[in-house]
N, C-alpha and C positions, 0 to 999 in steps of 0.2 A: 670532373668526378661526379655521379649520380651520386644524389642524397635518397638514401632508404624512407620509401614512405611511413611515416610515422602513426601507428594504429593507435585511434581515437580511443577515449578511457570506455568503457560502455557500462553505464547505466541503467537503472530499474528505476522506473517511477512504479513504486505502493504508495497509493494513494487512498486514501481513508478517511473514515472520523475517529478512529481509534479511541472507543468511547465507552470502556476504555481500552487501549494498546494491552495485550495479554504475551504471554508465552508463546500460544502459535505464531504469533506476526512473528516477533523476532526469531523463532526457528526454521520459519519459511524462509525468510533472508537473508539468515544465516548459509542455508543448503543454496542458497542462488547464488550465493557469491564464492561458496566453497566447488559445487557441483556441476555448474552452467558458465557460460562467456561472459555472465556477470560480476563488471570488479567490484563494484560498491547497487547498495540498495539506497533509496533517499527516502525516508518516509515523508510523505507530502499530504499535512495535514487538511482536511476538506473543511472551511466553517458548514457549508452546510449542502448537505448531497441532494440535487436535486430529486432524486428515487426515492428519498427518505424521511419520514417523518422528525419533526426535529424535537417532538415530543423527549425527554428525559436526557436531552443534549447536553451537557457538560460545555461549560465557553471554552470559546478555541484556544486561550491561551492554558484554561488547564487541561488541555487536552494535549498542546506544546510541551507543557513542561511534565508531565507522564512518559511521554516519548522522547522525550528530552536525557529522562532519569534512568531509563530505560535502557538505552543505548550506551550509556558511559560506558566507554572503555573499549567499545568496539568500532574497531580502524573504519571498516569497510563498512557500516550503516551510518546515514546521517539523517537530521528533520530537515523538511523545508516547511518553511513557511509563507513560501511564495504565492499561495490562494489567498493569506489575508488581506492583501493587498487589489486583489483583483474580483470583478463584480460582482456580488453574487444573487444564486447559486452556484454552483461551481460547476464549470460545465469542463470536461478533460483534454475536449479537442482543443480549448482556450489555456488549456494549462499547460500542454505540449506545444503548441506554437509559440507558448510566451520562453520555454524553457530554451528548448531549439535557439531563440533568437539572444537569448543571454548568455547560454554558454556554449558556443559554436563550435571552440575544440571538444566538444562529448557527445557521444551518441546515446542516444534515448532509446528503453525498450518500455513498453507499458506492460506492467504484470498487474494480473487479474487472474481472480478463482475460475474453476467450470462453470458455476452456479452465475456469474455474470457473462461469460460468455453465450450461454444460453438465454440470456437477455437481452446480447448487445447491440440488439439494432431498435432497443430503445434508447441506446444513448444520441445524443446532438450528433451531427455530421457523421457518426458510425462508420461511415464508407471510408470517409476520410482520413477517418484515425488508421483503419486497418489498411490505406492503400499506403501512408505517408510513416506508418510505424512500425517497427517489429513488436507482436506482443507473444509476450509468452504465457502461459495460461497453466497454472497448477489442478492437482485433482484435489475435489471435494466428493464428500461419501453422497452418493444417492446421484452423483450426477454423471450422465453416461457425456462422454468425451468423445466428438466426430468435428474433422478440420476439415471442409472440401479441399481438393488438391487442390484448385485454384488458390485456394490463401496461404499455402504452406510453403512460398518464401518470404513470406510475413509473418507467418504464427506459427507456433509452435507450444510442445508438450512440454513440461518438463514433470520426472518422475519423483516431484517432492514427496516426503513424508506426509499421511494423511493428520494434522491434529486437531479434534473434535472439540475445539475449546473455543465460543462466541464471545463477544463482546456482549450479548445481548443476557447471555447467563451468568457471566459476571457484573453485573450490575442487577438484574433479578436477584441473585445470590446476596450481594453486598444488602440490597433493601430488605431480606429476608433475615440478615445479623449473624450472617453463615461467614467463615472466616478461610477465604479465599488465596491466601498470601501465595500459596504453592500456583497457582495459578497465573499468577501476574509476576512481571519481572522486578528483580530485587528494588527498593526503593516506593514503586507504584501503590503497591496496598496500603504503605501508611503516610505515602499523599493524599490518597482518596480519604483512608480515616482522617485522617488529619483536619483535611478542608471539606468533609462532611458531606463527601458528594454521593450524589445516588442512593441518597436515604429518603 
């Protein structure tokens, strides 16, 4: 008797410094797992991005437990924490080979905005990622969207919701004494009050 091959769970590595994790992350991930071949999203905290200044960086463990607090309750988003453990800076081609090799029943896809794909061949090994991974790429406002046919049984669009909401203006915000709570997901605003960060 043929046993039915068994379809691998498939995966979204968001990969971030979520710093802090807002409303758009988890709406975007929400629609990838409701809208697209994505069953679960993992969010995979970065201690520190190489692209990034680490200037007003939040430590990575309260950046874990934002995203941590963030996510209660929903099945299909999880954190990892799998970067603090490994070199840094965080390089993504190092964080997909490590993932690949720990969890061999799942398939990985990388999700990333327009605005880094229009960058992405500053990332480490770039070629690599894109010849060895499916990525899927959301739209961001102001960024024009073009996939050579050559990449497009690798990459692909997906027609998320556009939301205009940074990490970079929530915390500007927050240092300004502005009272952001609608902005971040339930719990987060009054961690960050809490433990005083980004003042």
């Amino acid at each position: 008797m043929n046993k039915q091959k068994i379809a691998k769970k498939q995966v979204g590595i968001f990969s971030g410094s979520f710093n802090p994790i807002h409303i758009g992350h988890v709406i975007l991930a929400n629609y990838l797992t409701e809208f697209t071949y994505i069953d679960e999203v993992w969010f995979v905290i970065t201690p520190h991005n190489p692209l990034k200044q680490i200037n007003g960086l939040a430590d990575e463990n309260s950046r874990l437990q934002m995203c941590q607090i963030a996510l209660q309750g929903m099945e299909k988003l999880r954190v990892s924490d799998i970067e603090f453990s490994m070199p840094k800076p965080s390089y993504t081609i190092n964080t997909l080979d490590r993932l690949r090799k720990d969890y061999p029943n799942l398939d990985f896809s990388l999700i990333i905005g327009a605005d880094n794909w229009s960058k992405f061949h500053l990332w480490r090994d770039y070629e690599k990622i894109r010849i060895e991974n499916k990525i899927l790429i959301y739209p961001r406002l102001g960024e024009e969207l073009t996939i050579d046919i050559q990449f497009r049984d690798n990459v692909q669009v997906c027609n998320a919701p556009i939301i205009e909401i940074s990490s970079t203006f929530a915390r500007s915000s927050i240092r300004d004494g502005k009272n952001i709570s609608a902005f971040l997901p339930n719990g987060v605003y009054e961690y960050i009050s809490t433990h005083k960060l980004y003042r």
